[in-house]
PDBQT receptor file of N, H, CA, C and O in Angstrom, charges set to zero:
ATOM      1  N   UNK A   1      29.113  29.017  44.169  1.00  0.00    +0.000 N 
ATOM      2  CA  UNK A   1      28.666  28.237  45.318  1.00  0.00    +0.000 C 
ATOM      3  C   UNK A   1      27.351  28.771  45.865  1.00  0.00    +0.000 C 
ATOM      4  O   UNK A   1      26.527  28.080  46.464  1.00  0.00    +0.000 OA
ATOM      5  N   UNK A   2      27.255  29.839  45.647  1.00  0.00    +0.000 N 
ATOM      6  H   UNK A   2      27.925  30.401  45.160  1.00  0.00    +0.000 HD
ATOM      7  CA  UNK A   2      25.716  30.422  46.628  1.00  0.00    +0.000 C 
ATOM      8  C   UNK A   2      25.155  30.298  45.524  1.00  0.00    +0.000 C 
ATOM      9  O   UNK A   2      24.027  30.672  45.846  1.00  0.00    +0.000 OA
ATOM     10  N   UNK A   3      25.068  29.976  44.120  1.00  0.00    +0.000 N 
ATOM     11  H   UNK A   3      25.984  29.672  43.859  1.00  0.00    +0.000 HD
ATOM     12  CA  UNK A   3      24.292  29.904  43.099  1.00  0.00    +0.000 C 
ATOM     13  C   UNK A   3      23.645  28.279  43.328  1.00  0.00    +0.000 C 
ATOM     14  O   UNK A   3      22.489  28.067  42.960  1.00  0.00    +0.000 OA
ATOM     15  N   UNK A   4      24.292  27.400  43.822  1.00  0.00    +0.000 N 
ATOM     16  H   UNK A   4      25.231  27.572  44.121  1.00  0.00    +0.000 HD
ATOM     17  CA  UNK A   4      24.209  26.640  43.917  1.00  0.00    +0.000 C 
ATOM     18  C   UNK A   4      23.127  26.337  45.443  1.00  0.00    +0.000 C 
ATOM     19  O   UNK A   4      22.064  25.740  45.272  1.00  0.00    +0.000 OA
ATOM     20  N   UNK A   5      23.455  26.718  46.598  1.00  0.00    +0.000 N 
ATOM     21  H   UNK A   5      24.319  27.202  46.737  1.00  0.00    +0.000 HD
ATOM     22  CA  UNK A   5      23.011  26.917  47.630  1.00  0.00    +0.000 C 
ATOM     23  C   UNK A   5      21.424  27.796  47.667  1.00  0.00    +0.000 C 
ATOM     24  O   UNK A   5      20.609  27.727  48.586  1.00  0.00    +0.000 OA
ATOM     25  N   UNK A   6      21.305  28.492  46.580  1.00  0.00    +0.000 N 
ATOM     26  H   UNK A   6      21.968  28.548  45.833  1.00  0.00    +0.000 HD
ATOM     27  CA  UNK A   6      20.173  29.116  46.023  1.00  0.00    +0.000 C 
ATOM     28  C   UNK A   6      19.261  28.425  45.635  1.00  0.00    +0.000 C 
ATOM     29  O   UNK A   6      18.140  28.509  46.136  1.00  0.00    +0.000 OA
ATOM     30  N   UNK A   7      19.610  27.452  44.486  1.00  0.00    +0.000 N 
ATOM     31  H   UNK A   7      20.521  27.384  44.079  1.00  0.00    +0.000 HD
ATOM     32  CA  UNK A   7      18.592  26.622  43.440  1.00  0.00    +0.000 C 
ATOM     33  C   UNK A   7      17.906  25.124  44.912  1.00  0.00    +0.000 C 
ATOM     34  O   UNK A   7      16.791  24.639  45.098  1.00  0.00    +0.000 OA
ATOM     35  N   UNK A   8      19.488  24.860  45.726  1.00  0.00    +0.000 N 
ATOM     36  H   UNK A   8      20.395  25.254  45.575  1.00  0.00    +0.000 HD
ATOM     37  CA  UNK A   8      18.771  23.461  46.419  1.00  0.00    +0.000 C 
ATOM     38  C   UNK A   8      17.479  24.147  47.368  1.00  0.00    +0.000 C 
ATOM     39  O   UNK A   8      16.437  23.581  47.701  1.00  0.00    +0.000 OA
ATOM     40  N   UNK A   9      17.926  25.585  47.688  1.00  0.00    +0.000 N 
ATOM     41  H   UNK A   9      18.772  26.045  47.418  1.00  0.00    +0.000 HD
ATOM     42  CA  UNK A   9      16.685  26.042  48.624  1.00  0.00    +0.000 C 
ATOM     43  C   UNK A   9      15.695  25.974  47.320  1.00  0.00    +0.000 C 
ATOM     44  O   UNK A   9      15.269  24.827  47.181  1.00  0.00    +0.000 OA
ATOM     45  N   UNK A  10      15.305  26.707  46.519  1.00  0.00    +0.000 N 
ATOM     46  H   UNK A  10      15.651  27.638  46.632  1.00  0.00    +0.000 HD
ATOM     47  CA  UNK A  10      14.453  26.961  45.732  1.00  0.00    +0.000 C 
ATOM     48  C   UNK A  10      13.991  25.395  45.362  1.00  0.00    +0.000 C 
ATOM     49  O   UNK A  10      12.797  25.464  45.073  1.00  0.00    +0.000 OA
ATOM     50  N   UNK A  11      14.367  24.272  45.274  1.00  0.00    +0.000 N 
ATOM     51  H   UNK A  11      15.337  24.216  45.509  1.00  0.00    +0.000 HD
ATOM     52  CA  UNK A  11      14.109  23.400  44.976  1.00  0.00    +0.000 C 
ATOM     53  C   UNK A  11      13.396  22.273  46.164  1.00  0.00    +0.000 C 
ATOM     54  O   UNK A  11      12.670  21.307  45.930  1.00  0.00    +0.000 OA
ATOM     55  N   UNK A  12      13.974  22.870  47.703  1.00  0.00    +0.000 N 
ATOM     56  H   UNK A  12      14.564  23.655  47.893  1.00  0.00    +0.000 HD
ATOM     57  CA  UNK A  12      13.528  22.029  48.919  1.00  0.00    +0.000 C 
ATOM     58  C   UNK A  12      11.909  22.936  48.933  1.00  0.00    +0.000 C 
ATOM     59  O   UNK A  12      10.773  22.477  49.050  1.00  0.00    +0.000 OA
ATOM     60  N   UNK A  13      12.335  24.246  48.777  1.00  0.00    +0.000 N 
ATOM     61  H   UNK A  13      13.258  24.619  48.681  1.00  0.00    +0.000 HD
ATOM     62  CA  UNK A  13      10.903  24.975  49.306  1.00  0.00    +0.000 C 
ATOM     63  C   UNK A  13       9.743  24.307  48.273  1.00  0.00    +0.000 C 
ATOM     64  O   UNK A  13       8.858  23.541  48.655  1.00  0.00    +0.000 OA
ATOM     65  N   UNK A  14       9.920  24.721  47.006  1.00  0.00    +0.000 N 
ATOM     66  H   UNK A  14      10.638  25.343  46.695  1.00  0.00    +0.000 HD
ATOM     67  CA  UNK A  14       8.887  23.858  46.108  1.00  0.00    +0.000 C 
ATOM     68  C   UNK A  14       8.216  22.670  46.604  1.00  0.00    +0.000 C 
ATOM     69  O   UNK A  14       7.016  22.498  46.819  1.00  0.00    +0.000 OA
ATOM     70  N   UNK A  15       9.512  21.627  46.793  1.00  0.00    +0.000 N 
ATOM     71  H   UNK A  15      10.487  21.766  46.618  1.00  0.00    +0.000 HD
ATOM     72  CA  UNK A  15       8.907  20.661  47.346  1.00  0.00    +0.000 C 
ATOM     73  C   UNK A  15       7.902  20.436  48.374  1.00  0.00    +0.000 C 
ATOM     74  O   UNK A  15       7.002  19.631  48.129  1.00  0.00    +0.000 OA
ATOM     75  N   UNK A  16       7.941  21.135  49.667  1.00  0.00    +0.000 N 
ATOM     76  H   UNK A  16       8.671  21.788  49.866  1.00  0.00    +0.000 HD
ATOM     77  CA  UNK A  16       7.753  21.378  50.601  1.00  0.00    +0.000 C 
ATOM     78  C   UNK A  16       6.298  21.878  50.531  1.00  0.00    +0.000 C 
ATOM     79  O   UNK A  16       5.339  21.343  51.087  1.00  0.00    +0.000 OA
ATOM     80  N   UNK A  17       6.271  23.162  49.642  1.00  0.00    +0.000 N 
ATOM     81  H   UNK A  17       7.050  23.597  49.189  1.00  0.00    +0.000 HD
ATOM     82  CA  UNK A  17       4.910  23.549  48.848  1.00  0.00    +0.000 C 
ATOM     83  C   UNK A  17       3.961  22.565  48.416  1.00  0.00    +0.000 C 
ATOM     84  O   UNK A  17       2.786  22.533  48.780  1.00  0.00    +0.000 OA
ATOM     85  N   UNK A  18       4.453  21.854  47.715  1.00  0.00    +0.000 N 
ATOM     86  H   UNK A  18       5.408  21.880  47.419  1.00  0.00    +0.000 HD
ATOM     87  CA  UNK A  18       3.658  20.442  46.962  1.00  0.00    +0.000 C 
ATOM     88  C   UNK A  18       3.295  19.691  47.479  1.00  0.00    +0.000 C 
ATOM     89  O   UNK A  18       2.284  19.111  47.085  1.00  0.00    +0.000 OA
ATOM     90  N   UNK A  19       4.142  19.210  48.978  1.00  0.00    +0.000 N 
ATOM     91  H   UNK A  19       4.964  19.681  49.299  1.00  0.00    +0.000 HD
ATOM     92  CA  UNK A  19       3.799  18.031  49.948  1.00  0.00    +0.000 C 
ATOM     93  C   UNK A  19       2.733  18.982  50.784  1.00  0.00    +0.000 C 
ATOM     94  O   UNK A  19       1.612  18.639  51.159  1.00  0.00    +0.000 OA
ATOM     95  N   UNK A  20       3.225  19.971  50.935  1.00  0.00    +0.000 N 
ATOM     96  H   UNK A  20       4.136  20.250  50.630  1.00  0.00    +0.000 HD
ATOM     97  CA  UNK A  20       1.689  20.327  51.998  1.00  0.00    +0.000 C 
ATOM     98  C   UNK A  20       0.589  20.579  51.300  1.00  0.00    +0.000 C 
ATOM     99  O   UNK A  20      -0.554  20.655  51.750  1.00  0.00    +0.000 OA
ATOM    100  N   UNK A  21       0.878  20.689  50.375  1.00  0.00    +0.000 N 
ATOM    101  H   UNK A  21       1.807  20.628  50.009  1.00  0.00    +0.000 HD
ATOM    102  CA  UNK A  21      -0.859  21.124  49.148  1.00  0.00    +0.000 C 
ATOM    103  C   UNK A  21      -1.691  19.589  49.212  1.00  0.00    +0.000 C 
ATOM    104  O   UNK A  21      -2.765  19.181  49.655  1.00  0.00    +0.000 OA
ATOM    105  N   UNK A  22      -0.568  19.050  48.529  1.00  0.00    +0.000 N 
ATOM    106  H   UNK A  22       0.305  19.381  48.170  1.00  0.00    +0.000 HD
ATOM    107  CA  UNK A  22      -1.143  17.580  48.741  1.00  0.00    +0.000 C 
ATOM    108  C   UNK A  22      -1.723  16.530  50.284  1.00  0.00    +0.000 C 
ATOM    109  O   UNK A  22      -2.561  15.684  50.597  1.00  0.00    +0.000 OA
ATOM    110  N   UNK A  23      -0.998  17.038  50.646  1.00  0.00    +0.000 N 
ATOM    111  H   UNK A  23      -0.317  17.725  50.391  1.00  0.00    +0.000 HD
ATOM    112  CA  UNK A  23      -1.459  16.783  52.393  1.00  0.00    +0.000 C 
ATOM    113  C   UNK A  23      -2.552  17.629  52.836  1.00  0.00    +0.000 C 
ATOM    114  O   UNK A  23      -3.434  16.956  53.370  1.00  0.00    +0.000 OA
ATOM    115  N   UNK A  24      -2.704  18.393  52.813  1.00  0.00    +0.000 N 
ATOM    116  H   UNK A  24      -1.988  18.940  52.379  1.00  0.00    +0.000 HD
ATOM    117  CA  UNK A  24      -4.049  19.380  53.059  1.00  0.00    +0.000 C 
ATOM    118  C   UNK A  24      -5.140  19.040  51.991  1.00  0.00    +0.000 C 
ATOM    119  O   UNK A  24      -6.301  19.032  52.401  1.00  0.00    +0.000 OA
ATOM    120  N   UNK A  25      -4.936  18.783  50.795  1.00  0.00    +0.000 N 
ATOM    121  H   UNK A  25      -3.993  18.789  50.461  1.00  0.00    +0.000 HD
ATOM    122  CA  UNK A  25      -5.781  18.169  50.107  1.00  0.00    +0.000 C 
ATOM    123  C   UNK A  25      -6.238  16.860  50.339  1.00  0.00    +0.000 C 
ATOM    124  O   UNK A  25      -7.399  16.616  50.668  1.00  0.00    +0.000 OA
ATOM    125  N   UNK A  26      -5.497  16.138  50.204  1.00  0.00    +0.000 N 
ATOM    126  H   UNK A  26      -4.554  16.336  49.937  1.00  0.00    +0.000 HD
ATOM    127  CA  UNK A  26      -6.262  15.097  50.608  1.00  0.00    +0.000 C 
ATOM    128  C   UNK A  26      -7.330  14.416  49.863  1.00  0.00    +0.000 C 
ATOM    129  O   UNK A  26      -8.326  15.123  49.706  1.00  0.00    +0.000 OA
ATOM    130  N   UNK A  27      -7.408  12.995  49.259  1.00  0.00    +0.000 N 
ATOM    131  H   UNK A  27      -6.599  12.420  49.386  1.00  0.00    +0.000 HD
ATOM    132  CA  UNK A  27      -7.824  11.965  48.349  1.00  0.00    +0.000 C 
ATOM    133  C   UNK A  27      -8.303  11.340  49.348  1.00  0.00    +0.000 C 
ATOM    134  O   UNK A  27      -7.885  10.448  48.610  1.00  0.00    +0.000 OA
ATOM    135  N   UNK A  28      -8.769  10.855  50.306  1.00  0.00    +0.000 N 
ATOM    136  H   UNK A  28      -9.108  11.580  50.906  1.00  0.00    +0.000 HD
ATOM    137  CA  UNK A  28      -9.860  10.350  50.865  1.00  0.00    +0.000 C 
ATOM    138  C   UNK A  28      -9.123   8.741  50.947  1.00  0.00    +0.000 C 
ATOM    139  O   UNK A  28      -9.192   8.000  51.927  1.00  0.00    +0.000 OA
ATOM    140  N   UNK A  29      -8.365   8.415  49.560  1.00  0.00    +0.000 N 
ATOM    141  H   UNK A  29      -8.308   9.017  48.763  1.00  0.00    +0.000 HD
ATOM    142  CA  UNK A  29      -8.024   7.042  49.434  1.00  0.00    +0.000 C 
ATOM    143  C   UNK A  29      -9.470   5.964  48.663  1.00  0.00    +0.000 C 
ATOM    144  O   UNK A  29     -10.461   6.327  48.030  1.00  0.00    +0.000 OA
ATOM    145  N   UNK A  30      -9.065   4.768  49.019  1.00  0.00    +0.000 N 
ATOM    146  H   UNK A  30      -8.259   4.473  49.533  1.00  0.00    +0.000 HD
ATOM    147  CA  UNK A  30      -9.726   3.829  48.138  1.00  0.00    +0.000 C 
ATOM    148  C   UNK A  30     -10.750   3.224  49.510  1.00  0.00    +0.000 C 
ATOM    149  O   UNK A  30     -10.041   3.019  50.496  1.00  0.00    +0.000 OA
ATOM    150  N   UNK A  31     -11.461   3.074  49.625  1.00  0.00    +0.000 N 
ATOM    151  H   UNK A  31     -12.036   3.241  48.824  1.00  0.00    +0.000 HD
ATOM    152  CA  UNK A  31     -12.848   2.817  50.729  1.00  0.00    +0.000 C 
ATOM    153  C   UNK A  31     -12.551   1.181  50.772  1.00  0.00    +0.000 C 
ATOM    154  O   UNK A  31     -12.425   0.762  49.621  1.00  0.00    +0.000 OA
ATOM    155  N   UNK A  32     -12.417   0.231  51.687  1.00  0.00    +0.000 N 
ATOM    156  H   UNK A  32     -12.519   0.572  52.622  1.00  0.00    +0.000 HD
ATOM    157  CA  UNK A  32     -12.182  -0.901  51.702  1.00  0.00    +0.000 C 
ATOM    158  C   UNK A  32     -13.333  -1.865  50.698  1.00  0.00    +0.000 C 
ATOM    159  O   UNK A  32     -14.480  -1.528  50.402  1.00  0.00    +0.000 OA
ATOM    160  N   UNK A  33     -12.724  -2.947  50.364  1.00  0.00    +0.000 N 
ATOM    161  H   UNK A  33     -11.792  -3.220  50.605  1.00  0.00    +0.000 HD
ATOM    162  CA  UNK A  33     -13.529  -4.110  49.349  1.00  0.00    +0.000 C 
ATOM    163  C   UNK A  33     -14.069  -4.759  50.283  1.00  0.00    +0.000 C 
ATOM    164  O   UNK A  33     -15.283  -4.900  50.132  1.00  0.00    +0.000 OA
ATOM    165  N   UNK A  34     -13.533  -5.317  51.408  1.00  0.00    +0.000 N 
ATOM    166  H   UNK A  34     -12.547  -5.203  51.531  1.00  0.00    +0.000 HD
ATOM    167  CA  UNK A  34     -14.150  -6.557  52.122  1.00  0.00    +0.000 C 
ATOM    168  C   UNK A  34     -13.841  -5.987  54.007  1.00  0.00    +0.000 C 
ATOM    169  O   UNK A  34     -13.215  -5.142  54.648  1.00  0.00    +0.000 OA
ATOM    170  N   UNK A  35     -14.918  -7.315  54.224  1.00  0.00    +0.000 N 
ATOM    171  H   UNK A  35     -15.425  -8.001  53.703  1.00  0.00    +0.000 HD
ATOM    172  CA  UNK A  35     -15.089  -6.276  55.747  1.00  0.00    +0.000 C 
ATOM    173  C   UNK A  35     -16.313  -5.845  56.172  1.00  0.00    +0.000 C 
ATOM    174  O   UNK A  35     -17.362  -6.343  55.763  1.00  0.00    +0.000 OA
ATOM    175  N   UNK A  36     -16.244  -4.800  57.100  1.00  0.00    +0.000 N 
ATOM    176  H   UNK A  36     -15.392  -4.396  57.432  1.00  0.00    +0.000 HD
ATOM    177  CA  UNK A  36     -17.672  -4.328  57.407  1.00  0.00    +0.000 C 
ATOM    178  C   UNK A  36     -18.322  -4.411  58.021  1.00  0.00    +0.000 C 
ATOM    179  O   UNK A  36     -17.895  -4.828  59.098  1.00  0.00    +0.000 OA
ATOM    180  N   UNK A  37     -20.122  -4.081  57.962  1.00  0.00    +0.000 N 
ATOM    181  H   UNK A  37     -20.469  -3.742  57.087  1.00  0.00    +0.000 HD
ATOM    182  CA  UNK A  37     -20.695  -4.285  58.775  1.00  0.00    +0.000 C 
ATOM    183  C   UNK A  37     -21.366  -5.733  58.181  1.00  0.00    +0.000 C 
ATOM    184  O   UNK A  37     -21.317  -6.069  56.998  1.00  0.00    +0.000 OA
ATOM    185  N   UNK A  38     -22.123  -6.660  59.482  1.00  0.00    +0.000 N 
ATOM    186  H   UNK A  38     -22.163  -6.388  60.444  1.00  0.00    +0.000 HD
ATOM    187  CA  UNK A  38     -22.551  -8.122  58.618  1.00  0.00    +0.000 C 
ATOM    188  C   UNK A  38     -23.887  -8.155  59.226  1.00  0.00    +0.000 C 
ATOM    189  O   UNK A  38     -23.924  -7.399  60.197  1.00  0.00    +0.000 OA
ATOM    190  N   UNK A  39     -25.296  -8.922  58.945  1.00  0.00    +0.000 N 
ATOM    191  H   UNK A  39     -25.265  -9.536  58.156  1.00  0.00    +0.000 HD
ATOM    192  CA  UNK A  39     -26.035  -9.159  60.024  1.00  0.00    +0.000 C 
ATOM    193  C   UNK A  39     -25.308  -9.957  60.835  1.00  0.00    +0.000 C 
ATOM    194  O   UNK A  39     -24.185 -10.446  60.717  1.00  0.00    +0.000 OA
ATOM    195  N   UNK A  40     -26.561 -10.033  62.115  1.00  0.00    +0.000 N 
ATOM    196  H   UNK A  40     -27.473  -9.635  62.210  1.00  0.00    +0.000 HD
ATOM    197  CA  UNK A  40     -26.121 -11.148  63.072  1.00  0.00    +0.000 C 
ATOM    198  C   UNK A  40     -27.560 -12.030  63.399  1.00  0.00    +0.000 C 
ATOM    199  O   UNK A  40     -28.766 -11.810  63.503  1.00  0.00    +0.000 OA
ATOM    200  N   UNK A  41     -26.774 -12.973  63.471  1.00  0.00    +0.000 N 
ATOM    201  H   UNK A  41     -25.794 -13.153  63.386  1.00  0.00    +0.000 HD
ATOM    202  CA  UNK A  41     -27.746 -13.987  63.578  1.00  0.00    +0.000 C 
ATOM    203  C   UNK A  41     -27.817 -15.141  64.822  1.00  0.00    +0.000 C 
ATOM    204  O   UNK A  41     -26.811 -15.842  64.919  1.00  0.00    +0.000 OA
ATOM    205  N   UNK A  42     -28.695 -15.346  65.586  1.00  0.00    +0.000 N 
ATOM    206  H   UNK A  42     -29.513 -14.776  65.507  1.00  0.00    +0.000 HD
ATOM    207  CA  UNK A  42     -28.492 -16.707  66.606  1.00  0.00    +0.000 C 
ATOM    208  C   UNK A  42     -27.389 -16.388  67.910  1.00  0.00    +0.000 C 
ATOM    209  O   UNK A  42     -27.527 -15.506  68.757  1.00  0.00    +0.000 OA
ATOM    210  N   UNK A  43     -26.561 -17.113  67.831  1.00  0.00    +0.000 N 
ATOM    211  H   UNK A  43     -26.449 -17.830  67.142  1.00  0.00    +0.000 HD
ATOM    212  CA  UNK A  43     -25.722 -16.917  69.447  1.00  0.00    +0.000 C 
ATOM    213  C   UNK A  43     -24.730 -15.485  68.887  1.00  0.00    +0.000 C 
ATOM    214  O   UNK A  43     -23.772 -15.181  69.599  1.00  0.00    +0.000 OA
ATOM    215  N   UNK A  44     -24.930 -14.879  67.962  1.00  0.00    +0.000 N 
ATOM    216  H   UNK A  44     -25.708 -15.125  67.384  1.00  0.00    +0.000 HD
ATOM    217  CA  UNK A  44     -23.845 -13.972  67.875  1.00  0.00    +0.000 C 
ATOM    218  C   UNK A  44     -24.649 -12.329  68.565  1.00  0.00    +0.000 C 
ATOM    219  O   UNK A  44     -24.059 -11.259  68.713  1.00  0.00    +0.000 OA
ATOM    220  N   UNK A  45     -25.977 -12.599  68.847  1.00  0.00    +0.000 N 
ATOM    221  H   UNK A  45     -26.456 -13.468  68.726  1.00  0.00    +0.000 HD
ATOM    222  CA  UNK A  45     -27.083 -11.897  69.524  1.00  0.00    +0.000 C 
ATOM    223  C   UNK A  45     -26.567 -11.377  70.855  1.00  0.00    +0.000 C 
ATOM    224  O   UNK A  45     -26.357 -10.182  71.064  1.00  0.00    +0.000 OA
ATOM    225  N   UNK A  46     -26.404 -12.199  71.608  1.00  0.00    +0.000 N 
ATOM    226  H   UNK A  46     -26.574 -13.170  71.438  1.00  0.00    +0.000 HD
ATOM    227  CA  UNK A  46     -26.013 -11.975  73.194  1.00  0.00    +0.000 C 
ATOM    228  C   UNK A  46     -25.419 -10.951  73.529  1.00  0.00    +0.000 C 
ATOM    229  O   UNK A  46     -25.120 -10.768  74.709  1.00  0.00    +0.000 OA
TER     230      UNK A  46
């Protein structure tokens, strides 16, 4: 039973390791397709 109680810790901590590596790292993500900035033109001036 504590062999067991051993491996799920050893297995939550890993995890735990990996999610914060990856969270502190950080991919920036994908920069939007559409949107933005536009000119302006005529009554959108005011």
């Amino acid at each position: 039973m504590l062999t067991l109680i051993r491996r799920v810790s050893a297995a939550m901590s890993a995890a735990g390791l990996i999610a914060a590596f990856l969270r502190l790292r950080g991919t920036g993500g994908v920069p939007p397709r559409s949107g933005g900035w536009r000119p302006l033109d005529g009554p959108d001036l005011r």
